[in-house]
Structures are given as structure tokens and as C-alpha cells.
N, C-alpha and C positions, 0 to 999 in steps of 0.2 A: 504494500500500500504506500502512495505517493506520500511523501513526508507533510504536504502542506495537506490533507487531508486527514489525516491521524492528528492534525492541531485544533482544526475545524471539527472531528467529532471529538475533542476534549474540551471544546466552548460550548457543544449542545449537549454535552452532558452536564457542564458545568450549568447553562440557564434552565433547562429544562429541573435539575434537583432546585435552584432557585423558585422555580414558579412553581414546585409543589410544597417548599416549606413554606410558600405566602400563603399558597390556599390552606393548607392546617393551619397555620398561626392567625392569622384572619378573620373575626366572627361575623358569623352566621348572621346575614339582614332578612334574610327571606323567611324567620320563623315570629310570629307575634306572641312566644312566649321568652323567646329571649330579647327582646326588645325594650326600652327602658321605660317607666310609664312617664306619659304625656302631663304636659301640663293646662291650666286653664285660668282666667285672670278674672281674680274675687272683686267688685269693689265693696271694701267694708261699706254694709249701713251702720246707722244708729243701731247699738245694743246685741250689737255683733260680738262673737268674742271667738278666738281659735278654736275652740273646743266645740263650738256649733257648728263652724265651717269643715273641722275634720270631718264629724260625724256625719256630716254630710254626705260625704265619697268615700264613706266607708262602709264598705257593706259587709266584711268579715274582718277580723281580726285586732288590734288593739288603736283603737284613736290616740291615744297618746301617742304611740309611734307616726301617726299622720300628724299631729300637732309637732315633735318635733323635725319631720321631714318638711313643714310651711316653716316653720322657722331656720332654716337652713337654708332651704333653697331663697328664701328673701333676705338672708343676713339679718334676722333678727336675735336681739339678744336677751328679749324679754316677750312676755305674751302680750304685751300693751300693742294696741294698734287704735287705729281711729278711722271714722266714717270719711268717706274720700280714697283714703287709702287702696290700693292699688295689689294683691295680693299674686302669687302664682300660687295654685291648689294643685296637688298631685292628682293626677285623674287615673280613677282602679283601668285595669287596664282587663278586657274579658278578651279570656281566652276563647278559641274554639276547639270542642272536641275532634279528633282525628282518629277517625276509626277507621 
């Protein structure tokens, strides 16, 4: 085999092990359970407080954990907020059965 071809299939092996450790390393877009959940923009009213707007989109599991997730994702560092305010609410995110 001609010398400059034994170099040429040592670059396609080298790209080809490249472009299969990006596809394993890589995550998965096409599955909506691995996906991050979405968000949604609150404005406080009057008499509003975290813990109503968790429970809100929350349909299983701990609101406290939704209350700390509004509070993070808005850089807040306390539960106070006010009417006007402008929130981002974690929105549940539903999966679909795959049978």
C-alpha cells in the first residue's frame, strides 16, 4: 500500500473514533424526559407569596423544593417579593408514556 494512503486511512480513523466519542459524550435532545424543565414568568399580585406560586406547578412532590428552585433561578435571597415583580416559575414538565 502506497505510503501516502496508509496516512490518509490513519486520519479516518483518527476522525471517525473522534465523531463517535462526541456522539457518547453528547446529551440526548430528542428525549423530553431528559430535558430541563421550562420556565414561565409570574407577575406577583397583591398577597402573593412563594409558597402559593410553588404550589401552584406543583403537582407531586415537595413545594419547598419549588420555592427554593424560584428562589435561585431569580437570585433571590429571601422569600420577600412584591406585586409588580416579575418572577421565572419552574414549569412541571409531563412526560409521555413510551410503550
Amino acid at each position: 500500500m502506497p505510503r501516502h494512503m496508509t496516512a490518509l486511512s490513519r486520519v479516518l480513523v483518527t476522525l471517525s473514533t473522534m465523531v463517535v466519542g462526541l456522539v457518547l459524550l453528547l446529551p440526548s435532545t430528542g428525549n423530553a424526559v431528559d430535558e430541563q424543565p421550562t420556565t414561565a414568568t409570574h407577575v406577583v399580585q397583591p398577597g402573593d407569596t412563594l409558597w402559593q406560586i410553588a404550589a401552584g406547578v406543583t403537582s407531586a412532590g415537595d413545594v419547598r423544593e419549588v420555592v427554593a428552585r424560584i428562589k435561585e433561578v431569580n437570585g433571590l435571597r429571601s422569600s420577600v417579593i412584591v406585586p409588580g415583580q416579575e418572577l421565572l416559575v419552574p414549569q412541571p414538565i409531563v412526560s409521555l408514556a413510551l410503550d
